[in-house]
C-alpha positions, 0 to 999 in steps of 0.5 A: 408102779409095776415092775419099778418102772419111774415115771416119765416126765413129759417135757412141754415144747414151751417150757418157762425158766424153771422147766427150761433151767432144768432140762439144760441143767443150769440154774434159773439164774444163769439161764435168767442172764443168758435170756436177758443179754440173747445168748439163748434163744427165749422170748418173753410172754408179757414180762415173762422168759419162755423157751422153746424145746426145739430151739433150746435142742438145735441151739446145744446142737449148734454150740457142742458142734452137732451137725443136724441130721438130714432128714431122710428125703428123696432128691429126686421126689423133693418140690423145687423151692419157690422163687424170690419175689 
């Protein structure tokens, strides 16, 4: 690598408990636990605990008080919502 630059390390939308304990910084464990008993969001994949990034991120959001960003939408421009059936 050129100029000390480190490798980036490309994070999966669909990561499995191992990728996912290490983006959150917590042991496969804990995360094992917390996927069993529905603190975190994850799904399983046959017998398998699968996370997704972008429910894993607005899930820290949520829990740390975050408040998501509004997306930069023009009001005037916005489609009207569909009406309940």
């Amino acid at each position: 690598m050129a100029g000390g630059a480190q490798p980036q390390i490309a994070l999966r939308e669909v990561m499995d408990i191992r990728l996912a304990a290490d983006y959150l910084g917590i042991s496969g464990d804990t995360l094992y636990r917390y996927a069993s008993e529905g603190f975190i969001p994850a799904f399983k994949l046959g017998n398998r605990w699968r996370f997704r990034k972008s429910l894993l991120d607005a899930w820290m959001d949520e829990k740390s008080g975050v408040k998501p960003t509004a997306l930069d939408v023009d009001p005037l421009r916005k489609k009207p919502a569909n009406r309940a059936r």
